[in-house]
N, C-alpha and C positions, 0 to 999 in steps of 0.2 A: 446468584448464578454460580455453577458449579466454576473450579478454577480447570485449568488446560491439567493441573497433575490430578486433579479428581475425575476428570474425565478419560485419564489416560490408564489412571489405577482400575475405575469401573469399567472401562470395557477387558483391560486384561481378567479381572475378575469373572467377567461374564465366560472365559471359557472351560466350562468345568473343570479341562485338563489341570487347567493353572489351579483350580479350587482344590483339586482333589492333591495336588505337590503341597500345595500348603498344609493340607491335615495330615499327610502323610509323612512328613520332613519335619514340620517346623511345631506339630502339636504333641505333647509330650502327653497323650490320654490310651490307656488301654481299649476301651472302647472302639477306639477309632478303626482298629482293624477289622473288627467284624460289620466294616458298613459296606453295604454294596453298593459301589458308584457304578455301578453297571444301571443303576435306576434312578443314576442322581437329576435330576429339572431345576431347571432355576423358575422362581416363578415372580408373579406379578405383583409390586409394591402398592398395592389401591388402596389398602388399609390406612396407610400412616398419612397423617395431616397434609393437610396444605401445606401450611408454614414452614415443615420439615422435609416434602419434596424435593425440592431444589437444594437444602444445603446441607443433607445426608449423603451420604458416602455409604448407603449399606447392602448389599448383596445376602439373598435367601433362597437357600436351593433346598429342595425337598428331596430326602433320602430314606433309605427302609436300614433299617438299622436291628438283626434278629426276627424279623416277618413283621415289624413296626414300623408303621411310618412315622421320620423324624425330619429336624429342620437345623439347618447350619445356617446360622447368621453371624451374618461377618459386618463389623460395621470398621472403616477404615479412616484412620483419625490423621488430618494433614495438617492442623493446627501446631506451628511451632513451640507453643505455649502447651503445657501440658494441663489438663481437663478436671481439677483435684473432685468433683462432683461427675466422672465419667459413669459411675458405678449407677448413677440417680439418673442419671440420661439411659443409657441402656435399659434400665428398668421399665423406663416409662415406653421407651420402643417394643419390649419384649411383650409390658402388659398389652399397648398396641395391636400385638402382632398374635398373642393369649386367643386376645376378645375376640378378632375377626376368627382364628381359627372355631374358636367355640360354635359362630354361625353355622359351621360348616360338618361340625361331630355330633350334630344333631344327639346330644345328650350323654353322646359317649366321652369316653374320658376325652382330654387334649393332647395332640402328641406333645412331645416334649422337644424342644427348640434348644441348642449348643450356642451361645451368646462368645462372640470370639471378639477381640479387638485389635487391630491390627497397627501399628504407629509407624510412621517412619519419620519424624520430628530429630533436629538433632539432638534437644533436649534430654537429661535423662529423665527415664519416668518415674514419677513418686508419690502420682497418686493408686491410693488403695483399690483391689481389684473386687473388695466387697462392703454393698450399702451398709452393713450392719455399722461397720468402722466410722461414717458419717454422721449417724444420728445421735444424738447423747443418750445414754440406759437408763434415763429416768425414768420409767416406766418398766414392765418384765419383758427378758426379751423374746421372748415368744409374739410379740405385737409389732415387734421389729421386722421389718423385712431383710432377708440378710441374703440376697441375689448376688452370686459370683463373675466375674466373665473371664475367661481366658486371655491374656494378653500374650500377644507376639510382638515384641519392641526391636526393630530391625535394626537401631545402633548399638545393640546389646550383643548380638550374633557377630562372633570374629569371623573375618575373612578367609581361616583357617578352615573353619566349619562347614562353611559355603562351598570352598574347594573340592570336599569331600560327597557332597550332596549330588551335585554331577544333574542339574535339569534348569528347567530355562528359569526357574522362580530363582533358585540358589545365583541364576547369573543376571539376574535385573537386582537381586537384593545387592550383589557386588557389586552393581555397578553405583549404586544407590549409596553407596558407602564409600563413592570414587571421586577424586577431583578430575581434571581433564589431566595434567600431569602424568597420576596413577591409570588412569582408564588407555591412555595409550602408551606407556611400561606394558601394562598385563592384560592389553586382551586379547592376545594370544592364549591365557587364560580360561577366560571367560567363554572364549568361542569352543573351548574345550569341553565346556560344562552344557555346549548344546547335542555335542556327536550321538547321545543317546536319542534325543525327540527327533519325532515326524518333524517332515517339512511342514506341516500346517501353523505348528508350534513356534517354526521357529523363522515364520511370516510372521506371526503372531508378536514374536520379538522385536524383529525388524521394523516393524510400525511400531512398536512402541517408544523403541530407540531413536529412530526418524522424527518421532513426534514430541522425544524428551529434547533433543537436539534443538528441533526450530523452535522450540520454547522456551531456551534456557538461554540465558544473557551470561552465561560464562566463558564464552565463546568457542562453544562444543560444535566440532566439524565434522557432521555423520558422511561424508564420502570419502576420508579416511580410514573407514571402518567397512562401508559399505562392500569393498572385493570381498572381505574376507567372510562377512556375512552368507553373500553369494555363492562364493566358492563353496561352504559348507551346505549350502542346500541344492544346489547343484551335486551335491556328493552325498547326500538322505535322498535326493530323488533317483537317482542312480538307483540304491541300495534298494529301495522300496520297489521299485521296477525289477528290479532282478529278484524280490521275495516273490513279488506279483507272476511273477513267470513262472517261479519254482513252483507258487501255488498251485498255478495253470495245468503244467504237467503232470502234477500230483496228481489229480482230478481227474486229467484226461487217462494217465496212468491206469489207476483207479477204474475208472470205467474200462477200460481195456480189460483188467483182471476178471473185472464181473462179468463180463461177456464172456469170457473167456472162462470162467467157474459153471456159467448157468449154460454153458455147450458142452462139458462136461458132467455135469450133474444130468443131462436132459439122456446126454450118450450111455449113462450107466444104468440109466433108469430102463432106458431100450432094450441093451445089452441084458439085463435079466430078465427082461421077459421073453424074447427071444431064446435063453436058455431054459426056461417053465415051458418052451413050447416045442424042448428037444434039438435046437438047431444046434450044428456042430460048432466050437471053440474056433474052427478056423474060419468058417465060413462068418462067420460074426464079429471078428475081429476086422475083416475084411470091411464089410456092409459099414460099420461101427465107425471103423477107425481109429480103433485102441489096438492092443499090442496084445499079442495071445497070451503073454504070462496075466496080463491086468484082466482078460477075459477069464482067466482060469481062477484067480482069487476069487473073483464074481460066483464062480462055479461053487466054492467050498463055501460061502457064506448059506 
């Protein structure tokens, strides 16, 4: 059965926003910019085993990456102990996750899948981030598989770093790296690094922190926290509502202009044929409703 922190890490994961802070903050790959998360899906784990169902931690969202379709797999390691065979596990998910796409490309090539791993253990990490390094080279290595993943090791990331990140991932990793002591010193901090996300993001905190609190036996007290939480999403809803409006008027603005352009374009269109048909500059300006100098430019065109 999954534990209360895997199920707490999977649902933040499931909201793209959080997926797309992670690649964009904390993954150190050029590629990563030209993905459009305007098209990012999380999709459906049916492929991988039974056996690995329940005590996988891993999230797969399908993205277009240059008019390609690709896949970010994030597999998230909770295990105190560090995984020295992590490299040979991901493999086996990745080939996995290969095979079922292959069903599906009916021939064509397979897109290509970004294998990420994500730790927040307080251990440091020391196993190798590629198979090749596990197997012995008796053999050439061309037979060898030599499968990479990306690691993100969250006791590794100073709290400096995080400060500077300014989004609700950089403030669950600092919290993540907080005793109770430190987390009420600096979360006046913390709630700082939410001022930039939507309120939906930063619900999305609030339950996660509600739900770190009643789970953790170190006697973490979320309604000492809780006004300040409030207060700042009460203050993004504000803000949002007042975009909401501006948008509003824009719009109605907007259509105002164009009405306002298409009884004007319709008036000049009048106004010259009524001068093809000899009427006087005065009398026209009149009927019209333009000004006699605007009638008389009409005149010289």
């Amino acid at each position: 059965m999954a534990s209360d922190h895997d199920k707490r890490y999977k649902k933040l994961f499931s909201h793209p926003v959080i997926v797309k802070e992670l690649l964009l903050y904390f993954i150190d790959e050029a590629f990563i910019k030209n993905l459009d998360f305007s098209t990012m899906e999380r999709i459906d784990k049916s492929f991988i085993t039974d056996d690995f169902k329940e005590k996988e931690s891993d999230i797969i969202y399908k993205i277009i990456f240059k008019d390609n379709e690709a896949y970010i797999y994030l597999l998230i390691e909770f295990q105190s102990t560090v995984d020295k065979y992590m490299a040979v596990r991901i493999n086996r998910y990745l080939a996995e996750f290969y095979e079922f796409l292959s069903y599906m490309v009916k021939g064509k090539n397979i897109p290509a899948a970004f294998p990420i791993m994500l730790y927040n253990g307080e251990g440091k990490w020391t196993a190798s981030t590629n198979m090749q390094d596990l197997i012995e080279p008796s053999i050439p290595g061309k037979y060898i598989p030599h499968l990479s993943y990306y690691k993100i090791i969250e006791n590794e990331i100073p709290k400096e770093v995080l400060l500077k990140i300014e989004n609700a991932l950089s403030a669950i990793f600092y919290i993540e790296k907080s005793n109770p002591t430190e987390l009420r010193n600096e979360f006046k901090k913390i709630i700082k690094l939410l001022e930039k996300e939507q309120s939906e993001i930063i619900v999305l905190f609030k339950q996660w922190l509600y739900n770190l609190f009643q789970t953790s036996k170190e006697g973490w007290d979320f309604k000492e926290y809780n006004e300040q939480i409030v207060n700042l999403m009460e203050v993004e809803t504000m803000f949002e509502t007042a975009l909401k409006e501006r948008d509003r008027e824009m719009i109605e603005q907007g259509i105002e202009q164009g009405i306002e352009q298409g009884k004007s374009k319709k008036a000049i269109e009048t106004a010259i044929k009524m001068l093809e048909h000899g009427l006087s500059v005065q009398l026209i300006a009149e009927c019209i409703g333009l000004t006699v100098d605007e009638v008389k430019k009409l005149e010289k065109k």
